[in-house]
KOLVOVO-924135 format. One record per residue: residue in three letters; x, y, z of N, C-alpha, C in turn; residue number from 1. Coordinates in steps of 0.1 Angstrom, whole numbers, plus 5000, padded with zeros to 4 digits. Example, Ala and Ser with C-alpha at 12.3 -4.5 7.8 and 13.67 -1.06 7.14 Angstrom:
REM residues 2
 type  npx  npy  npz capx capy capz  cpx  cpy  cpz seq
  ala 5132 4943 5078 5123 4955 5078 5132 4967 5078   1
  ser 5128 4978 5071 5137 4989 5071 5129 5000 5079   2
***
This chain:
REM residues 310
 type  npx  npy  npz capx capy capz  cpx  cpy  cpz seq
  unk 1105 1042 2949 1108 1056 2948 1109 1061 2934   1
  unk 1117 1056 2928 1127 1057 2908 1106 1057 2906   2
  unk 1098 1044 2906 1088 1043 2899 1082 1054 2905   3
  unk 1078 1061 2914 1069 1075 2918 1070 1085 2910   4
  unk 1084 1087 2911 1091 1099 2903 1085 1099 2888   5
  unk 1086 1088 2880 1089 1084 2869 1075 1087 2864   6
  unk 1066 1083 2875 1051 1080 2871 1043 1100 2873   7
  unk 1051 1110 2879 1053 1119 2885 1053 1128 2868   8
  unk 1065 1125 2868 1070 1131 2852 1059 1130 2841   9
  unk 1056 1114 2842 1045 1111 2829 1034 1119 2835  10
  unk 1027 1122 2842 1020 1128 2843 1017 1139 2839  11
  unk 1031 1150 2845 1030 1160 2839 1037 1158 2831  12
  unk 1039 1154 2820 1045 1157 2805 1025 1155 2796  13
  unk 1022 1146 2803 1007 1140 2800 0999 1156 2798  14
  unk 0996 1158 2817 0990 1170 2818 0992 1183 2803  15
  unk 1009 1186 2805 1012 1195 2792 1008 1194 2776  16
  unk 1006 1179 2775 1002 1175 2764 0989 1177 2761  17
  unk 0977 1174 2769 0965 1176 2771 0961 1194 2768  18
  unk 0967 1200 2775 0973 1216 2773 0969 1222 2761  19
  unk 0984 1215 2752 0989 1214 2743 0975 1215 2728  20
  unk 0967 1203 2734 0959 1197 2723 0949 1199 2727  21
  unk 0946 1204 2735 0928 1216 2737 0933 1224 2730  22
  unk 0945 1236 2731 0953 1247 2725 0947 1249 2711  23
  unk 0952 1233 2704 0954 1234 2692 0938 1227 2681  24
  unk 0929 1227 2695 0914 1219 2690 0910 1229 2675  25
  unk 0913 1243 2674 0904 1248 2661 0913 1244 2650  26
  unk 0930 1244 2652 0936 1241 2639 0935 1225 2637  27
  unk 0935 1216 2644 0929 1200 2641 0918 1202 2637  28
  unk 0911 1214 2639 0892 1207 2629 0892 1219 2619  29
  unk 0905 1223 2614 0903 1233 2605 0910 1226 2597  30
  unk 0924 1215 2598 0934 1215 2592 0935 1194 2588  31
  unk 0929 1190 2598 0925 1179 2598 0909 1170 2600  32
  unk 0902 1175 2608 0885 1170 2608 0878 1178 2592  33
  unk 0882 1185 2589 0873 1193 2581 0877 1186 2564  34
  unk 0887 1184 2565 0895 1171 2556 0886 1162 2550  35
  unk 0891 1159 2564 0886 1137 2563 0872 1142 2565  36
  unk 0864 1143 2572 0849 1145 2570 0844 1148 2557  37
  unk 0849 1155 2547 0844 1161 2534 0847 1148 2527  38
  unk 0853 1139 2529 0854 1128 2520 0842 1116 2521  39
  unk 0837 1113 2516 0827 1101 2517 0829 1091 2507  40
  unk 0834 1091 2497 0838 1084 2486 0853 1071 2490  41
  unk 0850 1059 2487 0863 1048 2490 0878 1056 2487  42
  unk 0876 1063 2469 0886 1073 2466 0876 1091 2461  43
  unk 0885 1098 2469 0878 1115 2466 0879 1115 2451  44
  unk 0864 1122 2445 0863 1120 2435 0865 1136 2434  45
  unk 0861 1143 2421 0869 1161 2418 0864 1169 2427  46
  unk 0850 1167 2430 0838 1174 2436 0851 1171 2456  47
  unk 0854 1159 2456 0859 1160 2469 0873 1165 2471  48
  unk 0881 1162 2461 0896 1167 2461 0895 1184 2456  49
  unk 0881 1191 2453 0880 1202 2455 0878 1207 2467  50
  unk 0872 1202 2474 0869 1201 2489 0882 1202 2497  51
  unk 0887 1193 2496 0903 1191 2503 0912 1201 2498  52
  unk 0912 1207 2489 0921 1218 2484 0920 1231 2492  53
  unk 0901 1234 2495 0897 1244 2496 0902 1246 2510  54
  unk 0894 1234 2519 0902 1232 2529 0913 1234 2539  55
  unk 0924 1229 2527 0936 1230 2535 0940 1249 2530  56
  unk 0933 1250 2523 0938 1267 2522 0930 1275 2532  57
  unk 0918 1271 2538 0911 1279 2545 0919 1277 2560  58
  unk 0929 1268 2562 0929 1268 2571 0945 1270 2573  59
  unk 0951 1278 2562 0962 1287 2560 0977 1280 2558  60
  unk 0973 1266 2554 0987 1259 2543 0990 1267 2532  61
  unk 0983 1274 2531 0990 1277 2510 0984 1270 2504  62
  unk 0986 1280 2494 0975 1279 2482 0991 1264 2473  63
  unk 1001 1269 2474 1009 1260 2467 1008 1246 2472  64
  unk 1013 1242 2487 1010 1231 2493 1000 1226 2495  65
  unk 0986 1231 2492 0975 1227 2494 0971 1220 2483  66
  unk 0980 1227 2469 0977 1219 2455 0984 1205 2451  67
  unk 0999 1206 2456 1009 1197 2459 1000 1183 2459  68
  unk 0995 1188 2479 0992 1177 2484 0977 1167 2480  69
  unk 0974 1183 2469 0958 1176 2469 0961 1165 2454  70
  unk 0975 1168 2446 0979 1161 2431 0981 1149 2437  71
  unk 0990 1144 2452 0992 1135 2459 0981 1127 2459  72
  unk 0975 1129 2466 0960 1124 2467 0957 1117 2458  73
  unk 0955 1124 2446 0950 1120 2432 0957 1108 2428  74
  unk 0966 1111 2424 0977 1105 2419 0983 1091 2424  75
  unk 0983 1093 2440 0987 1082 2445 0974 1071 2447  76
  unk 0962 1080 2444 0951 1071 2451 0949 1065 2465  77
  unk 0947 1082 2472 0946 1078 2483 0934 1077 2487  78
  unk 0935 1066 2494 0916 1061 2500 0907 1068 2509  79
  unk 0900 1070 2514 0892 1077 2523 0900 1075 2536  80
  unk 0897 1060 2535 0904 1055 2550 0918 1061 2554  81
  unk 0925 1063 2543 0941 1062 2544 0947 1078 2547  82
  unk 0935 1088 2541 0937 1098 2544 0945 1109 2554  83
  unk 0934 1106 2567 0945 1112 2578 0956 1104 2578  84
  unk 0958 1091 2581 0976 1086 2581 0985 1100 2568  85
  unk 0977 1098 2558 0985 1103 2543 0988 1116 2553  86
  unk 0981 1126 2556 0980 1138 2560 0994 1143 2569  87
  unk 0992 1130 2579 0999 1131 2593 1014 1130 2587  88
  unk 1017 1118 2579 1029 1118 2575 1035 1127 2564  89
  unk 1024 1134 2559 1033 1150 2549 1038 1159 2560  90
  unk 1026 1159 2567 1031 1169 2574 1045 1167 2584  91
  unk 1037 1157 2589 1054 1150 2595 1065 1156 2586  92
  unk 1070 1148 2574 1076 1149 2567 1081 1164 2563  93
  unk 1077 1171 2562 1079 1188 2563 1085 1191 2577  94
  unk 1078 1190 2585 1083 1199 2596 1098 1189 2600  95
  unk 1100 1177 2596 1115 1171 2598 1129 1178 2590  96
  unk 1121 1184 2579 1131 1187 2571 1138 1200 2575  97
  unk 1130 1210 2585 1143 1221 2591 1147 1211 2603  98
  unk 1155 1224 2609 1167 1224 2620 1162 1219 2628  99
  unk 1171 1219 2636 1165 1215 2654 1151 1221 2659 100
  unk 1145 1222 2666 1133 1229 2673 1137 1238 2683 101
  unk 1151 1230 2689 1156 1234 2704 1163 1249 2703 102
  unk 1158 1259 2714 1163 1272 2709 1182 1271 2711 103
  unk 1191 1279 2704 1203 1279 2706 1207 1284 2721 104
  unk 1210 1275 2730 1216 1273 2739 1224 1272 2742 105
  unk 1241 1279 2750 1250 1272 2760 1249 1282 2770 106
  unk 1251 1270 2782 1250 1275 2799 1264 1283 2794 107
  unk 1279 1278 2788 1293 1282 2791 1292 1295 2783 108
  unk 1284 1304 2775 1284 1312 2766 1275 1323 2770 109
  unk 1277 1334 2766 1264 1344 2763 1260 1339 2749 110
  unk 1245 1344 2756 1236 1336 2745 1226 1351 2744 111
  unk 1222 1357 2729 1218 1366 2728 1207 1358 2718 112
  unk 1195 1364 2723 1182 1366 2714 1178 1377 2708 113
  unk 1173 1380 2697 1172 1389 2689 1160 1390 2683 114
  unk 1148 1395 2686 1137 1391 2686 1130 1405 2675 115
  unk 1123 1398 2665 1120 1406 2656 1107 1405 2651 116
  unk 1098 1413 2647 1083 1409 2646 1079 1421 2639 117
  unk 1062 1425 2636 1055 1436 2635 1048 1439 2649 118
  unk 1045 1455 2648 1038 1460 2663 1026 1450 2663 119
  unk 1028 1440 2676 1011 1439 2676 1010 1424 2677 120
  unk 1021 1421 2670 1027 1407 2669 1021 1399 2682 121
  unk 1029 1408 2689 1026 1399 2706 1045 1396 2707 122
  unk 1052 1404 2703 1068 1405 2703 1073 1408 2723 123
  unk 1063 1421 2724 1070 1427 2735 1063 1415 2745 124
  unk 1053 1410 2744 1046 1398 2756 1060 1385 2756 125
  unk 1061 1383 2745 1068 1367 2742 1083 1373 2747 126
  unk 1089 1384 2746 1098 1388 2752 1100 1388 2769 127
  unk 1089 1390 2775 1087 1389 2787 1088 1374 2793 128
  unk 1076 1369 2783 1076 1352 2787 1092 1343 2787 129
  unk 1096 1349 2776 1107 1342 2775 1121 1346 2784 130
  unk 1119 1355 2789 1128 1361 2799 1124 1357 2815 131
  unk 1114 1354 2814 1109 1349 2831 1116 1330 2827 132
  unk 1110 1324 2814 1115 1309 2811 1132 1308 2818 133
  unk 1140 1318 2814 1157 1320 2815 1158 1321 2827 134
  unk 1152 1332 2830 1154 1336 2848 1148 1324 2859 135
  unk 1138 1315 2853 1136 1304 2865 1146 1294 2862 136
  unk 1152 1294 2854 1161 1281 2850 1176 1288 2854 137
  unk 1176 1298 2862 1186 1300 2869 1197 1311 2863 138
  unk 1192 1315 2849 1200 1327 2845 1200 1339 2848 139
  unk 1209 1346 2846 1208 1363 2846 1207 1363 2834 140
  unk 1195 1375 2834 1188 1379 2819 1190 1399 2822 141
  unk 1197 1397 2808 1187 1414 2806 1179 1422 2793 142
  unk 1174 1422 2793 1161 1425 2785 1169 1442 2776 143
  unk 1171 1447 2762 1176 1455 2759 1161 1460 2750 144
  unk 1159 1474 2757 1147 1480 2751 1156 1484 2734 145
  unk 1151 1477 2722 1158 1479 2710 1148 1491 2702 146
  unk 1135 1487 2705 1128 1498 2699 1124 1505 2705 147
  unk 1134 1518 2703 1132 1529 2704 1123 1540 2700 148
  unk 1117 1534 2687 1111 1546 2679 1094 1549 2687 149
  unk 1088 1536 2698 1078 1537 2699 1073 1536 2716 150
  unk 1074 1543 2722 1075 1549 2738 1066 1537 2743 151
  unk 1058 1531 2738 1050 1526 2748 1057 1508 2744 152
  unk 1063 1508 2738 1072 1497 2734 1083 1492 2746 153
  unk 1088 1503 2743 1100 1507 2759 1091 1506 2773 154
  unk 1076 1509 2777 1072 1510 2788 1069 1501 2790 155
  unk 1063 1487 2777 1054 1476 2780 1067 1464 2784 156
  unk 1081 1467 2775 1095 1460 2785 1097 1462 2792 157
  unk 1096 1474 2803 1099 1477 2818 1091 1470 2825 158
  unk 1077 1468 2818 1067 1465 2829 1071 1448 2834 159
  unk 1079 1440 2816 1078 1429 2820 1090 1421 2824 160
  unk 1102 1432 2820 1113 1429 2835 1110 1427 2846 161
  unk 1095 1437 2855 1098 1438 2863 1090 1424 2873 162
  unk 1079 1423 2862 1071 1408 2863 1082 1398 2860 163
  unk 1092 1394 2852 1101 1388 2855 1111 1387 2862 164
  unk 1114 1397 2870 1127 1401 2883 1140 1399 2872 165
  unk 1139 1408 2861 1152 1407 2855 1159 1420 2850 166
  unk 1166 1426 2851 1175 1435 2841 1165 1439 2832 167
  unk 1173 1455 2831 1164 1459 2812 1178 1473 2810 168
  unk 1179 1467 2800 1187 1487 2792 1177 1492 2784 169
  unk 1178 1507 2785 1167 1515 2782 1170 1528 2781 170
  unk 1170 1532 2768 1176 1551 2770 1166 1552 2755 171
  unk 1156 1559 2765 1144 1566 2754 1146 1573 2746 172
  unk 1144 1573 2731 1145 1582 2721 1160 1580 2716 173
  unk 1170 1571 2720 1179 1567 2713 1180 1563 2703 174
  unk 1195 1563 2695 1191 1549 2683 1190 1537 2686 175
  unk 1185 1532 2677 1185 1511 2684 1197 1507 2683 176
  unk 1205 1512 2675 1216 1503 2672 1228 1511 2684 177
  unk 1225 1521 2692 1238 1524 2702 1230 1519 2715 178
  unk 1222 1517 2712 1211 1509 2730 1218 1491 2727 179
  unk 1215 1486 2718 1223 1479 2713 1236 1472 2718 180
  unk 1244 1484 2712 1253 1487 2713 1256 1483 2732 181
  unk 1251 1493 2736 1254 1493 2751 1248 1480 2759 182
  unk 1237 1476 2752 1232 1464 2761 1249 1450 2763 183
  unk 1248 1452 2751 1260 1438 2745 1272 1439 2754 184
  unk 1275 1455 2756 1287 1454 2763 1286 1451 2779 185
  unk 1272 1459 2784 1273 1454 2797 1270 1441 2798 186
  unk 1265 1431 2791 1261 1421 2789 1275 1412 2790 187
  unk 1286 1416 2785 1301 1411 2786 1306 1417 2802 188
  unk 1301 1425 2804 1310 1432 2814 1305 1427 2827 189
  unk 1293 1425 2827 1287 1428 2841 1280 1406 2839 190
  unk 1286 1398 2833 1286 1384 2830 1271 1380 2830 191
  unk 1263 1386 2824 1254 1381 2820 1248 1366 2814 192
  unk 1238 1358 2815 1239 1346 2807 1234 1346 2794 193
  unk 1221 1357 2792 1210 1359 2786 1207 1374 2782 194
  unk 1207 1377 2769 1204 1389 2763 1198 1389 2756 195
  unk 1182 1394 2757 1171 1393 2746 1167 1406 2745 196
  unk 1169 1411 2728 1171 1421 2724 1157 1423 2716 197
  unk 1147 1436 2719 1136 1435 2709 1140 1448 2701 198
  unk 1137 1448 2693 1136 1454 2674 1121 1464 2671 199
  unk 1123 1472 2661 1111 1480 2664 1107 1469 2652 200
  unk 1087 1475 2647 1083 1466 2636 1075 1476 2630 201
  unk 1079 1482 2625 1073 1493 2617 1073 1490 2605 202
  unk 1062 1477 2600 1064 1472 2587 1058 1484 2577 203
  unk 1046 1491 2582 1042 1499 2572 1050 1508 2566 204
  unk 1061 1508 2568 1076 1520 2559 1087 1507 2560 205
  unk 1079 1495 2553 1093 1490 2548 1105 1490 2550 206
  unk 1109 1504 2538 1122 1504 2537 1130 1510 2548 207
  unk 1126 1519 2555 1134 1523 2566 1132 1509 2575 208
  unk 1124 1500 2578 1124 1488 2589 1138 1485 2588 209
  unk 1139 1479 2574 1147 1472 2569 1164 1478 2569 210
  unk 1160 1488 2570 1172 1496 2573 1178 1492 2586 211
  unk 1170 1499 2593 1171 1502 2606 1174 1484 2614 212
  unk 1169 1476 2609 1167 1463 2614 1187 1456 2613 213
  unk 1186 1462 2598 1200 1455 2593 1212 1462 2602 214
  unk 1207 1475 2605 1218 1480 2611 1224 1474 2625 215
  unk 1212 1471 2632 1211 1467 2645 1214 1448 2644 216
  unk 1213 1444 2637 1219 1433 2632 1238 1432 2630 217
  unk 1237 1439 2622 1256 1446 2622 1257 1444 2629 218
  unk 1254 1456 2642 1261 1462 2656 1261 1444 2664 219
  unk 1249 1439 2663 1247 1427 2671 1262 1416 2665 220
  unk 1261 1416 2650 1270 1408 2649 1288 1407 2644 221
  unk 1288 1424 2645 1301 1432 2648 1307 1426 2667 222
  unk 1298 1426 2669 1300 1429 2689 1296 1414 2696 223
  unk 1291 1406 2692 1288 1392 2699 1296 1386 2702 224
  unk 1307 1384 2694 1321 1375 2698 1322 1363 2696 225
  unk 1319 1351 2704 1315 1342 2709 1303 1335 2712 226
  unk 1297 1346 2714 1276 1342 2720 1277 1339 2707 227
  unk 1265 1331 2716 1252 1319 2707 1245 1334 2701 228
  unk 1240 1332 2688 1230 1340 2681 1217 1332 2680 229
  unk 1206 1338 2686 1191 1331 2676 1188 1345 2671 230
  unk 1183 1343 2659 1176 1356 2650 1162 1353 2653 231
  unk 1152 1358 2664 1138 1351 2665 1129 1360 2652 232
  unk 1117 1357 2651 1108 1364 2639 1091 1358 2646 233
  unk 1087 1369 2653 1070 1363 2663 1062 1369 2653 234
  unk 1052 1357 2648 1044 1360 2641 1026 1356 2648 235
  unk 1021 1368 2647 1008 1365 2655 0998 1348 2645 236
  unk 0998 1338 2650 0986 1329 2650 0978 1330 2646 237
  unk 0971 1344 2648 0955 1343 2643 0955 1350 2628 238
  unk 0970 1356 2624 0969 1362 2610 0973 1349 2600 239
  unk 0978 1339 2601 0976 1327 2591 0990 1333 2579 240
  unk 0986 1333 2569 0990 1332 2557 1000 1348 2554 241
  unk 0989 1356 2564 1003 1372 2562 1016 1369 2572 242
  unk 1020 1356 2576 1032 1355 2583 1039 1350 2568 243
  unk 1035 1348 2560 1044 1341 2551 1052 1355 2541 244
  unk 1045 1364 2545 1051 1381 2538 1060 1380 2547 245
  unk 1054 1381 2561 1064 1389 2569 1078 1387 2573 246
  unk 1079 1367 2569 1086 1359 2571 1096 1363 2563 247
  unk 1093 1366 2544 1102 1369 2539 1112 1381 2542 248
  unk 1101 1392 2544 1104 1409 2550 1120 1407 2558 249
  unk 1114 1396 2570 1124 1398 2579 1138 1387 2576 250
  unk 1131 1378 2569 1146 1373 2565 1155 1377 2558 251
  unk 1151 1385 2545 1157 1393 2541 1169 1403 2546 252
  unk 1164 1410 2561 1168 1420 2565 1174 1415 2573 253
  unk 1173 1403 2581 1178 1399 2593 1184 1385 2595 254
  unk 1184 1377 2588 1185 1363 2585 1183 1355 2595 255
  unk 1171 1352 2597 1159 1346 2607 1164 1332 2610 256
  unk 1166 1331 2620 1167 1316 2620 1157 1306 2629 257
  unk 1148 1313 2635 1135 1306 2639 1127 1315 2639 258
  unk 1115 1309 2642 1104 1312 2644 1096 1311 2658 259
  unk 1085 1320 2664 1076 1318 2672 1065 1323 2670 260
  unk 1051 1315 2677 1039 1319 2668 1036 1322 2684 261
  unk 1024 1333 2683 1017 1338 2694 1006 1332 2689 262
  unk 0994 1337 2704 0981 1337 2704 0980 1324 2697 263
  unk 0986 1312 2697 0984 1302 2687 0970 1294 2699 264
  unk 0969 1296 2707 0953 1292 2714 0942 1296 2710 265
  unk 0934 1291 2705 0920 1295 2701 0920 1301 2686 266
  unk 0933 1297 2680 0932 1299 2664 0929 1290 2653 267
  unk 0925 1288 2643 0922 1275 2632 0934 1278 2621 268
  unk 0941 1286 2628 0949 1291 2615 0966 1284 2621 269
  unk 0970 1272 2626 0982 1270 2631 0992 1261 2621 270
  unk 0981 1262 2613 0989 1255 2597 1000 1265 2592 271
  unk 1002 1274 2594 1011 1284 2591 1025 1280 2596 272
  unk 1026 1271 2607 1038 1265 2611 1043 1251 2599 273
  unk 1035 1251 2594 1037 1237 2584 1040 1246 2571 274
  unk 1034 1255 2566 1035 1262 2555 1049 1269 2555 275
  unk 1051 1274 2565 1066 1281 2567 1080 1275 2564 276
  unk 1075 1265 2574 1086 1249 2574 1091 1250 2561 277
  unk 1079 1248 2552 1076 1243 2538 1086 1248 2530 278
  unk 1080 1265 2529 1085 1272 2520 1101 1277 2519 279
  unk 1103 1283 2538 1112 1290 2536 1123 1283 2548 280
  unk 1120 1271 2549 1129 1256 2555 1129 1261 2573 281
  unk 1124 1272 2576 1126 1280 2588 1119 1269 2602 282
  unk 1129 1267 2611 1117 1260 2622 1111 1268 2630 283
  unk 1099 1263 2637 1093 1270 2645 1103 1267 2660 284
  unk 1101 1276 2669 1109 1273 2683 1103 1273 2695 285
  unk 1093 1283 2693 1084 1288 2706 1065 1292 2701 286
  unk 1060 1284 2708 1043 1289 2707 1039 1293 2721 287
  unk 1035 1304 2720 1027 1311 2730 1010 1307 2725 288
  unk 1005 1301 2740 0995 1293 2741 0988 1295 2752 289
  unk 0988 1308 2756 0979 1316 2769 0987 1324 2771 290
  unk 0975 1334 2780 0979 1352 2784 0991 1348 2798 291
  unk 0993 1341 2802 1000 1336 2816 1020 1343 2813 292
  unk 1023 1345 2823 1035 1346 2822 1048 1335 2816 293
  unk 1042 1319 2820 1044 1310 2820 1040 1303 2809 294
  unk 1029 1305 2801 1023 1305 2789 1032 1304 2778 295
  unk 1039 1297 2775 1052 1298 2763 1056 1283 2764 296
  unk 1059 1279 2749 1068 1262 2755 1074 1263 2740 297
  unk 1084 1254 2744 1092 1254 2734 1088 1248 2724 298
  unk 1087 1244 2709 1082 1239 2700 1084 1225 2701 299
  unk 1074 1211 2698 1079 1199 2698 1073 1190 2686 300
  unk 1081 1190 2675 1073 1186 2662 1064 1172 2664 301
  unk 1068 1166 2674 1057 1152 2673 1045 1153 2686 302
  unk 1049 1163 2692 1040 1169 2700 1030 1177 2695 303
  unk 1031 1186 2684 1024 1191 2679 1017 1184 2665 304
  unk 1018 1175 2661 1017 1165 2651 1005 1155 2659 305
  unk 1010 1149 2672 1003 1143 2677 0991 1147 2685 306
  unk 0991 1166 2688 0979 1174 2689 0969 1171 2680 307
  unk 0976 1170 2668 0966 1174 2659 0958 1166 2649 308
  unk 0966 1149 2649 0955 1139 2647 0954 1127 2654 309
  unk 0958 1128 2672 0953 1117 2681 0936 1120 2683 310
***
């Protein structure tokens, strides 16, 4: 019986993996096949360590880490052969150096997510996904419409409360930070498990975002108490390298403490999870990897490593 089960589990952890790494087939041949194939030489000679430079930029590491790693190369004399190993273990070696992967969690606590992005991101989808994740795993969730400033923002969170069977606060044309405000308290009052709060993203006026972001931040961390905080930051997959602006934008204003990449299916650009790592020590937590309600998993750095050069 123990061995059915067991062999049950591997399967589907297998199946998910398989998922996983079709998902991730354009950033492996953007980020790794496109690499190693350009080399032909025992050691890359300039003509090829130009290659590899070019490479790992087109396929949205940074222009910095892509130079780093291409001095490595040089320097260390690394072989043709030796290459992908060299690759797998930088990259390894980056994504170990942030935090946990695992989103902040306690069953004994309110636990508030705070979910922050540009319009377009794919913010108000991954808000849904991740609120249906809570609610099968046995929580009460309620969903706090935070941006206010854009009506069809507030419509597209009702729609996915209601695809999720969960709670939503919602008072149109409010400020964010007294919607806020009110979500947090009924959230204490009415014992909530789960509070995921979305943010407007009105990067094109900056300075008012930033305002308005910081404020609603306060209110959040004036009024939490006790709850668990994640500061989320959803950056869309297929834009590559403009997550690394946006990354700063919002940490700045909000002090981000993970990350989630959308649409990361069918992109060549998922090196931006490595580049991020890199620069601004941030982990990734959540990749959305299909239109499905269910379509969301939690980040797994050897999972995602092993996507992308088994």
């Amino acid at each position: 019986m123990f061995n059915f089960f067991k062999k049950k589990d591997e399967e589907k952890k297998q199946g998910a993996f398989d998922f996983l790494k079709n998902a991730l087939s354009k950033t492996a041949d953007s980020l790794v096949n496109s690499v190693i194939q350009g080399v032909h030489n025992n050691l890359p000679d300039e003509y090829e360590l130009e290659d590899i430079e070019s490479n790992l930029i087109k396929a949205d590491l940074g222009i910095e880490l892509a130079v780093e790693l291409v001095e490595k190369i040089k320097t260390q004399k690394i072989k043709s052969s030796e290459l992908k190993n060299f690759l797998k273990q930088e990259f390894s070696s980056i994504l170990e150096k942030t935090e946990t992967n695992a989103l902040k969690y306690d069953k004994d606590k309110l636990n508030i997510y705070f979910v922050t992005g540009v319009n377009g991101a794919g913010k108000t989808t991954l808000i849904g996904k991740l609120a249906n994740k809570f609610k099968q795993e046995g929580n009460k969730v309620l969903l706090v419409a935070g941006d206010t400033f854009r009506a069809a923002a507030e419509e597209q969170l009702d729609i996915w409360s209601k695809r999720a069977n969960v709670d939503i606060l919602r008072e149109d044309k409010a400020q964010s930070s007294a919607v806020v405000y009110k979500g947090l308290k009924r959230a204490k009052e009415e014992s909530y498990n789960v509070v995921i709060i979305d943010s407007a993203g009105r990067l094109q006026n900056k300075f008012n975002l930033i305002e308005e972001l910081k404020k609603v931040k306060g209110v959040i961390d004036k009024n939490k108490g006790e709850a668990n905080l994640e500061t989320i930051l959803v950056l869309d997959g297929t834009q590559g390298q403009n997550g690394l602006s946006q990354a700063q934008v919002f940490n700045e204003a909000v002090d981000v403490t993970s990350i989630a990449i959308t649409k990361l299916d069918g992109t060549p650009k998922g090196g931006i999870i490595i580049s991020i790592a890199q620069k601004y020590n941030l982990p990734t937590k959540l990749i959305g990897i299909g239109e499905g309600i269910n379509d969301i998993c939690e980040f797994n750095k050897n999972d995602f490593i092993n996507a992308l050069f088994d």
